[in-house]
MARPAKOL-193381 format. One record per residue: residue in one letter; x, y, z of N, C-alpha, C, O in turn. Coordinates in Angstrom, 2 decimals. Layout:
N
NODE res    n.px    n.py    n.pz   ca.px   ca.py   ca.pz    c.px    c.py    c.pz    o.px    o.py    o.pz
NODE   a       X       Y       Z       X       Y       Z       X       Y       Z       X       Y       Z
...
This chain:
119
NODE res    n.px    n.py    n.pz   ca.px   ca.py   ca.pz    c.px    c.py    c.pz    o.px    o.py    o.pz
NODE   x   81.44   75.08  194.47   82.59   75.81  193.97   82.64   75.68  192.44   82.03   74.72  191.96
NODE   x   83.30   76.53  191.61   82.95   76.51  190.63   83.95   75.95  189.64   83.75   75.51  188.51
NODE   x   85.69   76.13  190.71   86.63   74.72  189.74   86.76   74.01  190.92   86.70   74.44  192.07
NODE   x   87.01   72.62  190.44   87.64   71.52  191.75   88.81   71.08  191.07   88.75   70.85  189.86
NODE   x   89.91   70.92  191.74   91.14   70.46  191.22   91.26   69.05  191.44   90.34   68.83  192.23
NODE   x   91.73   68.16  191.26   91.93   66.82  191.64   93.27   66.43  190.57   93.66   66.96  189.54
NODE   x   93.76   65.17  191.38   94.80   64.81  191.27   96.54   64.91  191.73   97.54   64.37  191.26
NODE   x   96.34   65.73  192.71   97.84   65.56  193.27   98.35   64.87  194.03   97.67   63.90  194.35
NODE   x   99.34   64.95  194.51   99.88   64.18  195.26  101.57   63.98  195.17  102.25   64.75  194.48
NODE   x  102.20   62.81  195.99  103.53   62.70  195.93  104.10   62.14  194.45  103.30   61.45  193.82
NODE   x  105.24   62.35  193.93  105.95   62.03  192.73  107.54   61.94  193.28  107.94   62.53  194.28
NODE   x  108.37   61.05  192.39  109.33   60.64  192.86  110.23   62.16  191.57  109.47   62.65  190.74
NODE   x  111.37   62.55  191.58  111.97   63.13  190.52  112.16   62.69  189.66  112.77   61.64  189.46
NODE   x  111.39   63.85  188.48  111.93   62.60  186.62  110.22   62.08  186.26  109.77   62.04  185.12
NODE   x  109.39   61.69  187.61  107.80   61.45  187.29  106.88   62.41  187.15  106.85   63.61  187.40
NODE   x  105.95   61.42  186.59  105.00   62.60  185.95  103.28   62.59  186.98  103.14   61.74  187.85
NODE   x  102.46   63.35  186.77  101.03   63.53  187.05  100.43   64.61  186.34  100.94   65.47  185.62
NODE   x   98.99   64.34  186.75   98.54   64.66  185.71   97.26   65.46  186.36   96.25   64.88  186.76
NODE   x   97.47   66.88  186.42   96.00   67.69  186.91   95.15   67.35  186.72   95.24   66.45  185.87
NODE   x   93.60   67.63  187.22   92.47   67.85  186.42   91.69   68.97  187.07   92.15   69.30  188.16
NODE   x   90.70   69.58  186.70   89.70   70.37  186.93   88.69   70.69  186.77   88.63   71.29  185.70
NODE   x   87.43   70.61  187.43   86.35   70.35  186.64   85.74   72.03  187.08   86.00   72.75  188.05
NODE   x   84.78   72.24  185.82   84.30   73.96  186.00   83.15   73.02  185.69   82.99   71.94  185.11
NODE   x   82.26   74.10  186.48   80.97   74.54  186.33   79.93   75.21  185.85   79.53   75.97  186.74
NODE   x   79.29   75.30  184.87   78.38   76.39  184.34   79.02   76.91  183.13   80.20   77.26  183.07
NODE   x   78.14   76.92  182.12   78.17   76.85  180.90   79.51   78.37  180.34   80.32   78.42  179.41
NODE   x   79.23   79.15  181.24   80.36   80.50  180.79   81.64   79.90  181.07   82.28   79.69  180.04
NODE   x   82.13   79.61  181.97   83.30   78.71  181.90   84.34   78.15  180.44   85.55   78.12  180.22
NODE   x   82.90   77.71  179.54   83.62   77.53  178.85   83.97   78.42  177.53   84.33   77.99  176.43
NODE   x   83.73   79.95  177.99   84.23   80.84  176.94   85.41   81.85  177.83   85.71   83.03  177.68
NODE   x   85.77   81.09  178.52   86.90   81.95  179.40   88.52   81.52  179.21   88.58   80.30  179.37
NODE   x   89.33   81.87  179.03   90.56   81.46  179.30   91.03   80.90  181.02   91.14   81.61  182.02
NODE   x   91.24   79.50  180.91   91.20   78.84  181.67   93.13   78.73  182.30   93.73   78.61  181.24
NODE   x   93.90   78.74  183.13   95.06   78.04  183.76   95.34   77.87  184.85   94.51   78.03  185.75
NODE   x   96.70   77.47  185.08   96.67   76.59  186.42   98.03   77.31  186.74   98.92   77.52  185.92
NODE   x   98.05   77.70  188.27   99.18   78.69  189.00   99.52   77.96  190.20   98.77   77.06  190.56
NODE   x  100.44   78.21  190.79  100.80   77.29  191.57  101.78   78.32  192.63  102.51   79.27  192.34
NODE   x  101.45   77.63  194.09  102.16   78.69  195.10  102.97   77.65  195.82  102.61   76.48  195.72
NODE   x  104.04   77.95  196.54  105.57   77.46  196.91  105.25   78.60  198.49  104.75   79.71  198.71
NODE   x  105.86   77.56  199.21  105.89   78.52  200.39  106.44   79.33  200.43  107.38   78.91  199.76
NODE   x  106.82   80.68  200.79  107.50   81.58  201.20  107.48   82.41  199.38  108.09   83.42  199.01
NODE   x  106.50   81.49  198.56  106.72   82.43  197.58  105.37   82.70  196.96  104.32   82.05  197.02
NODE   x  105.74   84.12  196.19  104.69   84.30  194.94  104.00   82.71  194.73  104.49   81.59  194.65
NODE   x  102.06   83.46  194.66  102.18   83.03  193.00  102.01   82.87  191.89  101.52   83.93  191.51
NODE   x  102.14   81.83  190.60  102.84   82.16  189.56  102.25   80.99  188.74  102.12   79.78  188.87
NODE   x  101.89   82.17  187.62  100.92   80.81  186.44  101.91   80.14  185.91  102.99   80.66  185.64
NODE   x  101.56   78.67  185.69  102.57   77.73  185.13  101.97   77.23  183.82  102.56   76.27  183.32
NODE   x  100.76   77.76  183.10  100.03   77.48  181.78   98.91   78.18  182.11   98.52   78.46  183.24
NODE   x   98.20   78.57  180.63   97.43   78.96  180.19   96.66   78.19  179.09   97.28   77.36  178.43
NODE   x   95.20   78.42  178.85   94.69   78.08  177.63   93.64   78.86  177.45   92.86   79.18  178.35
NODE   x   93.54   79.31  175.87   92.57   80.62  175.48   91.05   79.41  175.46   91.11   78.22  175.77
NODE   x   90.05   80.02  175.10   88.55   79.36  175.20   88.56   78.52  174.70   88.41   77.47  175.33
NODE   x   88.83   78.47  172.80   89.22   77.20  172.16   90.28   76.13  171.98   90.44   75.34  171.05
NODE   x   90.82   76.25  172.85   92.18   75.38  172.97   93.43   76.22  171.98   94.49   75.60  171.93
NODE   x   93.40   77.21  171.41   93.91   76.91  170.00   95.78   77.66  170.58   96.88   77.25  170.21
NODE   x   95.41   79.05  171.74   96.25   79.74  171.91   96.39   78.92  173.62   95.47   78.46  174.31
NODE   x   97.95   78.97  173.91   98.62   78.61  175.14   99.70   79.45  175.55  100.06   80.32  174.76
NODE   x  100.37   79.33  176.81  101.25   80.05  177.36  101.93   79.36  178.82  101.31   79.18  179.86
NODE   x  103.27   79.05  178.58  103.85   78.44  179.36  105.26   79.42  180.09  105.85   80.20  179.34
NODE   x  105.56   79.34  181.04  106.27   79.88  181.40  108.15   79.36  181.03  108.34   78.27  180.50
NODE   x  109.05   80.05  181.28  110.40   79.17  180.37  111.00   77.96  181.50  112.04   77.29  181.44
NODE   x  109.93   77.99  182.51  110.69   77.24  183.68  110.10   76.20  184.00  110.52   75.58  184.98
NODE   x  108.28   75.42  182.84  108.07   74.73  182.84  108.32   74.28  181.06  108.66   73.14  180.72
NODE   x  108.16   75.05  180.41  108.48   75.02  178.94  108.72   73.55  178.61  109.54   72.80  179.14
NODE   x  107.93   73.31  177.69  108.82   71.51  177.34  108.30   70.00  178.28  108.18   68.84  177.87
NODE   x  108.09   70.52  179.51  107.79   69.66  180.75  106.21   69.57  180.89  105.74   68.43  180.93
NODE   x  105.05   71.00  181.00  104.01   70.47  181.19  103.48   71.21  179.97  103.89   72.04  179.16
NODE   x  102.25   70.43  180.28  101.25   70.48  179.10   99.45   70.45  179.27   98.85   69.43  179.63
NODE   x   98.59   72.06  178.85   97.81   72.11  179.49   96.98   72.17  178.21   97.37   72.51  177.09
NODE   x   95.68   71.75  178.62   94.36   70.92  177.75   93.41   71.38  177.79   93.41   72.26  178.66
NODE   x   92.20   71.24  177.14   91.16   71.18  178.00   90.01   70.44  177.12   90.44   69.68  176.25
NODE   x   88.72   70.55  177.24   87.40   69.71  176.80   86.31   70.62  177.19   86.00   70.82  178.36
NODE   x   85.94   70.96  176.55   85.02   71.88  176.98   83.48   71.03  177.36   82.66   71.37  178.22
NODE   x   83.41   69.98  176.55   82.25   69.40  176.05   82.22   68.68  177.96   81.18   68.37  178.53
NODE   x   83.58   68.58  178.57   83.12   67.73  179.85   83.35   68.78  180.56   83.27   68.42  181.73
NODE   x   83.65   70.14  180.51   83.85   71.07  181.59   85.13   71.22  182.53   85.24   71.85  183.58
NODE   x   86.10   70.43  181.81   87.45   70.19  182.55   88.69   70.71  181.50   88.78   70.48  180.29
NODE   x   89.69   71.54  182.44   91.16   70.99  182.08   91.91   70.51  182.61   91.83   70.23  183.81
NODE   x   93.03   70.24  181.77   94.07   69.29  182.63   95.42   69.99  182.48   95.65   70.91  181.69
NODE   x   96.32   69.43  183.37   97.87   69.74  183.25   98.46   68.91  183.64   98.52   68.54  184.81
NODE   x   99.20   68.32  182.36  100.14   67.31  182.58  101.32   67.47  182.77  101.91   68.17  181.95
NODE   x  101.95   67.00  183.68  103.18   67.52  183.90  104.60   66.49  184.38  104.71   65.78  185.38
NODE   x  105.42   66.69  183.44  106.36   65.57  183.18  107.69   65.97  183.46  107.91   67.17  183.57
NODE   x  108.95   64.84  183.64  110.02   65.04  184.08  109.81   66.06  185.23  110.34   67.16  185.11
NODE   x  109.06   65.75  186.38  108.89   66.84  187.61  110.37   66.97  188.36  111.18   66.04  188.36
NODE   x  110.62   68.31  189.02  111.78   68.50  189.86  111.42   68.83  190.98  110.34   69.43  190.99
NODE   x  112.03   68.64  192.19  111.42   69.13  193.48  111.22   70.71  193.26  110.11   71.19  193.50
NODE   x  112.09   71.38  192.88  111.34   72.98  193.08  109.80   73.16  192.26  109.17   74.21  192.39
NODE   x  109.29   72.02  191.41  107.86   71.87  190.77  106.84   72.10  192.17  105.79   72.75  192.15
NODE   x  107.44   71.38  193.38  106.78   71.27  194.77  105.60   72.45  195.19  106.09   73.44  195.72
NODE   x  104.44   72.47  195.05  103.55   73.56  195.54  102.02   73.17  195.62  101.59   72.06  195.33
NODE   x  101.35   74.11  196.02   99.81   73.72  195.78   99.64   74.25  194.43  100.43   75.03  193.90
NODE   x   98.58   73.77  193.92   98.43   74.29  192.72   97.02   74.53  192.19   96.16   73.64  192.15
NODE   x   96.83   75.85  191.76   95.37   75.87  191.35   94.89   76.41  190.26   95.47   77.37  189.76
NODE   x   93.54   75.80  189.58   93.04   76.03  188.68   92.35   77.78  188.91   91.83   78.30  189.90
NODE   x   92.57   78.21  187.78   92.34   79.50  187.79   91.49   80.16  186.34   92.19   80.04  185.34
NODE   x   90.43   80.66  186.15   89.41   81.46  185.23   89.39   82.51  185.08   89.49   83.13  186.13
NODE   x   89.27   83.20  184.04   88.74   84.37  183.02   90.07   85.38  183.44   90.01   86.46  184.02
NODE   x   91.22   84.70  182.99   92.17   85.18  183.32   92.74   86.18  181.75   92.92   85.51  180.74
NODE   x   92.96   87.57  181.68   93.12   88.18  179.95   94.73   89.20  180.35   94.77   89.95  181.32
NODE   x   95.54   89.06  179.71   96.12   88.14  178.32   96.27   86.43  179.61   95.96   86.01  180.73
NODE   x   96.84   86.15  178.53   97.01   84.93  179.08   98.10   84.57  179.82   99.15   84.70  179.20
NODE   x   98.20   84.09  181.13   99.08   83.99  182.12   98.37   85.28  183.42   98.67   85.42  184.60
NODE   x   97.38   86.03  182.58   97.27   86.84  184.03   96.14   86.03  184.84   95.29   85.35  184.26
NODE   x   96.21   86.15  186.12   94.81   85.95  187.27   93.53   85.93  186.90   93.03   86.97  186.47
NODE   x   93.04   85.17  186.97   91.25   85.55  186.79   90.55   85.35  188.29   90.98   84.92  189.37
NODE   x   89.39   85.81  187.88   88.86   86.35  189.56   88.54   84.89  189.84   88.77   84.58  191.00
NODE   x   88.14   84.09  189.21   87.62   82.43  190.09   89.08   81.73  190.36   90.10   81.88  189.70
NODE   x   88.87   80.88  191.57   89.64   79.93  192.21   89.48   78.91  192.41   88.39   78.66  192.93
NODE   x   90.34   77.80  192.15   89.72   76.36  192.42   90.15   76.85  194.56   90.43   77.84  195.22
NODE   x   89.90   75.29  194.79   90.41   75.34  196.40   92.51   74.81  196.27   93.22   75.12  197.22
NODE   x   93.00   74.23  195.28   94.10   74.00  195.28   94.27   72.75  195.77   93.62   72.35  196.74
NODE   x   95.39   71.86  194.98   95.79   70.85  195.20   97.35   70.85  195.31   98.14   71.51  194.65
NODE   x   97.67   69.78  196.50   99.09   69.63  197.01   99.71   68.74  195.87   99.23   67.63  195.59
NODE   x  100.86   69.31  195.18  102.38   68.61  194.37  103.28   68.21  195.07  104.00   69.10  195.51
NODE   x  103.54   67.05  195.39  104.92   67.02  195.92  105.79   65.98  195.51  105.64   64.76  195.48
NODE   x  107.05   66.96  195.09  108.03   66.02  194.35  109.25   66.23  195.06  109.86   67.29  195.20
NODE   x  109.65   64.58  195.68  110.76   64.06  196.80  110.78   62.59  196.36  109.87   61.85  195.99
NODE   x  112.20   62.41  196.52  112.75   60.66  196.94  112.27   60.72  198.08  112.37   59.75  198.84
């Protein structure tokens, strides 16, 4: 596969975690890279963006402030950190490629990783 997501799991409210994703193959890293995330019964819906060189980003106003997305080209990964979590944060979440402007879909898919934020 050509992203793998790693790192999710349970979080208490108010805690943080921290995505990762590893791409594959050298084009990867001239693509605009982010991470979208689906909620049952709903859409879904990019929660960051990052252009090829790190330089341009795009956050939505409903994570704004809270997460924060990265990347390294040199190891083939980005990340999304994501802080002060709320249960509606709750979803799978996946890394997503060659997505133009930024925040739209790109045709590659990671497989998705489970968020879950509960006392």
């Amino acid at each position: 596969a050509p992203l793998v997501e790693s790192g999710g799991g349970l979080v208490q409210p108010g805690g943080s975690l921290r995505l990762s994703c590893e791409f594959s193959g050298r084009i990867f890293s001239s693509y605009a890279l982010a991470w979208f995330r689906q909620a049952p019964g709903k859409e879904r819906e990019c929660v960051a963006a990052i252009n090829w060189s790190g330089v341009g980003t795009y956050y939505p106003d409903s994570v704004k402030g809270r997460f924060n997305i990265s990347r390294d080209n040199a190891k083939n990964m980005v990340y999304l950190q994501m802080d002060s979590l709320k249960p509606e944060d709750t979803a799978v979440y996946y890394c997503n490629a060659d997505g133009e402007p930024l925040g739209a879909a790109g045709a590659y898919w990671g497989q998705g990783t489970q968020v879950t934020v509960s006392s």
